[in-house]
N, C-alpha and C positions, 0 to 999 in steps of 0.2 A: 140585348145585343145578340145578334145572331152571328154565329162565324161559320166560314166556308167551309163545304166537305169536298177535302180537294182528290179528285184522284190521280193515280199515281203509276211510272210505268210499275206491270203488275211481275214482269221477270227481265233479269239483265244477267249477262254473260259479261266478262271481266278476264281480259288474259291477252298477250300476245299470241298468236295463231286460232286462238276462238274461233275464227270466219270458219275453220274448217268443221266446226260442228253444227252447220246452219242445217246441215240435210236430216240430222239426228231430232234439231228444234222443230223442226219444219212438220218431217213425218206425221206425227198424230195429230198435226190440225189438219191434213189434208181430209177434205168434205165428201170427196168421188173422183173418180175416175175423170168424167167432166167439168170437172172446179179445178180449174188449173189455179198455180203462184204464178204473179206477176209480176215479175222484178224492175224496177223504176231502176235504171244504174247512171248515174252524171256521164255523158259520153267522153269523158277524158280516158275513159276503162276501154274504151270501143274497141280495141286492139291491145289490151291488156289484158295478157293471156296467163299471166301469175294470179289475176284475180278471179276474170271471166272462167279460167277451166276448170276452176272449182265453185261454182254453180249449181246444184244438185236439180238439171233439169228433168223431166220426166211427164209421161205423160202429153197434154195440152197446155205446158206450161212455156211463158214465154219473158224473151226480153226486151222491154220498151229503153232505148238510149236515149237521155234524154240532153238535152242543151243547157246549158248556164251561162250562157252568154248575156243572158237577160232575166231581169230577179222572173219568179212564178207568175203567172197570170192564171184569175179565174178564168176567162177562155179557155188557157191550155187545161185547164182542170179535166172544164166540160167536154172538150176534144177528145180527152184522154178517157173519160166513163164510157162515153159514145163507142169509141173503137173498140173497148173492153166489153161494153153489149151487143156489140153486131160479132162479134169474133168469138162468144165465149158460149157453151151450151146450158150453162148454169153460172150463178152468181160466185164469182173467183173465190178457193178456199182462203187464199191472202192477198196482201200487197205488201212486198217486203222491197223496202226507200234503202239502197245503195250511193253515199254521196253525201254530200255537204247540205248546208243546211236548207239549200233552195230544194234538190231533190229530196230530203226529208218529209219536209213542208208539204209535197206536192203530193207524197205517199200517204202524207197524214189526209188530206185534202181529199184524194182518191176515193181513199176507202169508208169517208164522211157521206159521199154526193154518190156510190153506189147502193146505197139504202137509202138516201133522202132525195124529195124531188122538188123539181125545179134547177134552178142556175148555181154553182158557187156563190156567186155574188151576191143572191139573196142570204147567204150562211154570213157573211162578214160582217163581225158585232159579236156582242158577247150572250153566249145560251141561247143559240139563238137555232140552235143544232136538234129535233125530235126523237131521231132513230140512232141506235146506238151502229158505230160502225166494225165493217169485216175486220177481222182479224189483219193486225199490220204490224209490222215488223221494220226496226228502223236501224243501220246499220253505217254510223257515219266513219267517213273518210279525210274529214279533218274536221281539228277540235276548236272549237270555240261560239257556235251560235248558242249553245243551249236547246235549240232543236228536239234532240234526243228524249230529250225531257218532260218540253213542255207541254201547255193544254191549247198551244195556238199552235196555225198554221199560215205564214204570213202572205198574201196577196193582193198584186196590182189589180183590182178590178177596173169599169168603164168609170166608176167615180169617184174611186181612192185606195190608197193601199191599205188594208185592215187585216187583221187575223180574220180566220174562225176559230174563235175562243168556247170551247165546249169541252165538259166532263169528259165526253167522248173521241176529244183528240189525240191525246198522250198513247203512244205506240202501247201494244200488248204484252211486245218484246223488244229488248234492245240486244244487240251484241257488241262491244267495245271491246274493239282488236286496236292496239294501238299502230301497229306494222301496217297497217293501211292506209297509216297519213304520214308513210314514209318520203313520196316525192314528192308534196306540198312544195310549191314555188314559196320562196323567201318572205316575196310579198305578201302573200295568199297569207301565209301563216302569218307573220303579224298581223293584218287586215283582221282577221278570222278570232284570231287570240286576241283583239283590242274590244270586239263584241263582247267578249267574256267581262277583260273588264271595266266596260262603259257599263256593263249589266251590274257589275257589283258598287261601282260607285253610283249609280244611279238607285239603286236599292237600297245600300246602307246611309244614303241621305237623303232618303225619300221621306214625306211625315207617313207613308203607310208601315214603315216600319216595325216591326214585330222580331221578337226572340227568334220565332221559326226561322226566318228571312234570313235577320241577323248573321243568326253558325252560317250557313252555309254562305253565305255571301263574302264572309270575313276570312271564312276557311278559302274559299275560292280566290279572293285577294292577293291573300299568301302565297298561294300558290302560283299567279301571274308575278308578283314582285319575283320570284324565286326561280321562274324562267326567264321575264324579259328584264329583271334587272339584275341579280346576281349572275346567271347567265355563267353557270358553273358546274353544270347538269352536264350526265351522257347525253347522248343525242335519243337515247332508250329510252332515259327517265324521264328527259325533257317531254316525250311523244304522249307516255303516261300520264305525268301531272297535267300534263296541258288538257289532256280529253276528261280528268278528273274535275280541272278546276271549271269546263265546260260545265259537267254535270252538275256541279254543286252552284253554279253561276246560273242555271238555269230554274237548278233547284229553288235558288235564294228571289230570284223573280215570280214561280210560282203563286206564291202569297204574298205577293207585293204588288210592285209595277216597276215599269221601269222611267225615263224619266226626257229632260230638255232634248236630250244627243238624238234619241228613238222619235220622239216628237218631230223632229226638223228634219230628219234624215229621209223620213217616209214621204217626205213630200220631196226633197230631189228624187227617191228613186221613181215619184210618180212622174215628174216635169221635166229630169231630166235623165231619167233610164239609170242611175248611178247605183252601182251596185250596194248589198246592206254592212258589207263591213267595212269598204273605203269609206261610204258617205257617211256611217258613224264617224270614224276619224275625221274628216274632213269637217265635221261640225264641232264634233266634240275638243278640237284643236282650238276655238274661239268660244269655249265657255268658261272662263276663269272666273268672271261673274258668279254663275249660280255653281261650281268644282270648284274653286281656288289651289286645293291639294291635289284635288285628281288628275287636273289637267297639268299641274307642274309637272308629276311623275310621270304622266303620260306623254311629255315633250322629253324628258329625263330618256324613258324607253324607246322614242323614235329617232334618236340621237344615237343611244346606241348601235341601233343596229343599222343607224346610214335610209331611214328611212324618207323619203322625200315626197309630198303631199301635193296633187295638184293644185293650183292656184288659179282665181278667176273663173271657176266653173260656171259663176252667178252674172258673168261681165256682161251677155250680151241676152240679157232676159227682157222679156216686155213688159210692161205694168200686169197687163192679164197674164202674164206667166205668174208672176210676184204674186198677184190675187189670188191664182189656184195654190202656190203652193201652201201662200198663210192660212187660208181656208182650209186646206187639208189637215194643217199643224194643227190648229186651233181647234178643229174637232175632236182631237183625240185627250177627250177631258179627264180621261183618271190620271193620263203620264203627268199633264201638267199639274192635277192635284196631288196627286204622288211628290212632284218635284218643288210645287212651290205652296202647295195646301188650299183651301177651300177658297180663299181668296184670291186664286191665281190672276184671274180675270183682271185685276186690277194693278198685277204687273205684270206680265204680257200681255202689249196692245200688237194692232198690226204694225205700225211706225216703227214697234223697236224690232220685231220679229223682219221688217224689211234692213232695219240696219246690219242685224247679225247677218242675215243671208248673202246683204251685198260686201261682206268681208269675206267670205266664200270664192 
């Protein structure tokens, strides 16, 4: 038996107002004069000037605003190396991801495809990464993909949404300021905090399951029950626990997989643009089948807080939509081994995978 050598973020910062010590962190990676930081920041900051004017710019250093209107694309990946080598006099000291878990993804993503060549899209798969990447830095603004964390980087390419899963993804540095994911919209934040935990139930009933896994999955659990259902937290503690039970939910994935909800959802955000933490809810709302518990508590939780789910997203697909997306589902064989074990194949077919979608 061989087991995984997993690596791991190598420093994390832990505090409300921490953002302000990013110029201290920063400092002695900086490479020259001409290696600028390049800040990936979700453009909701674009005019957010509490966050933007503490920035530690200097130098050739620059801010790219980026969009989340739309999950990541390998294109934007490659868009984004190109403009950084026509604009840059030397290879960037960083890349430090401002933002949720698309602009994470995209920072992790960056700083992979400026030392390795060819396209993002040839990286999507597992190890499939040569060169280790620049120094990066990952700095989220709301809690619940696990992002922060992990060893992927998730992307819509031209033939399906896939991580790049490699040693060399998991940021250098994290900073977890929890005041950062102070104006998170309602939704957002449940949306966001439901990734957390589809990620722990998905884990702790997976056959990959292990001890490792286990703590931190269980731990991160608790943690969601005790924001979105006791729901008797400061709005402080709540900010806290929530980017905690992120970490350890991302943790708990790590050395696992995660499972049906991830499986299904990657294929609407390919066919139908939907973003990754509704289209987790939106799946994961019709899996009592393979969750029985998790999805009751997770109807328990979107009750509380008046949450309301689109319906009929699936209504007006065409047979070749339905083909791509099962086709995409159906590729991604550890979730489904992870989720229903070596044998999956033999209980999801396409017929049932079209029935759940068109409850969607």
């Amino acid at each position: 038996m061989s087991y995984k050598n997993f690596p791991m973020v190598s420093k994390v910062v832990f505090g409300r107002g921490s953002f302000n010590q990013l110029s201290e962190i920063l400092a002695p990676k900086r490479l020259s004069m001409n290696a600028p930081f390049i800040y990936l920041i979700d453009d909701v900051f674009r005019n957010n000037s509490w966050l933007t004017s503490r920035i530690p710019l200097a130098y050739n250093d620059k801010i790219l605003f980026i969009s989340t209107k739309e999950e990541p694309k390998t294109s934007q990946v490659d868009a984004i190396v190109e403009d950084i080598i026509l604009t840059t006099k030397e290879l960037p000291s960083g890349i430090i991801g401002i933002g949720g878990g698309s602009v994470l993804d995209l920072a992790k993503a960056v700083s992979i495809m400026l030392t390795n060549e060819g396209e993002a899209k040839d990286y999507q798969g597992w190890d499939l990464v040569k060169n280790a990447a620049i120094y990066h830095v990952g700095i989220p603004t709301i809690s619940g993909t696990g992002a922060e964390v992990s060893r992927t980087t998730v992307l819509i390419g031209p033939e399906k949404k896939l991580g790049i899963n490699s040693d060399f993804t998991p940021f250098d540095q994290v900073i977890l300021d929890s005041e950062l994911t102070k104006d998170v919209p309602k939704e957002q934040w449940f949306y966001t905090g439901m990734d957390c935990y589809i990620h722990c139930i998905e884990s702790l009933e997976g056959t990959y399951l292990n001890t490792f896994s286990e703590t931190y999955g269980t731990l991160a659990l608790e943690l969601c029950k005790e924001i979105f259902l006791d729901n008797n937290l400061s709005t402080e503690a709540s900010e806290e626990k929530l980017m905690m039970a992120s970490w350890h939910g991302g943790m708990s994935i790590a050395y696992s997989q995660v499972g049906v909800a991830h499986a299904m959802s990657y294929a609407l955000a390919y066919v139908l643009g939907v973003k990754h933490g509704i289209g987790n809810c939106i799946v994961f709302d019709h899996l009592e089948e393979f969750y029985p518990e998790g999805v009751k508590v997770f109807k328990a939780m979107k009750e509380k807080h008046h949450i309301t789910l689109p319906q009929g997203i699936c209504a007006d697909l065409s047979d070749a939509d339905f083909d791509k997306m099962i086709s995409i589902t159906l590729n991604l064989a550890p979730l489904w081994e992870n989720a229903l074990g070596k044998n999956w194949k033999q209980i999801i077919t396409p017929k049932k995978l079209k029935e759940l979608y068109q409850k969607m």
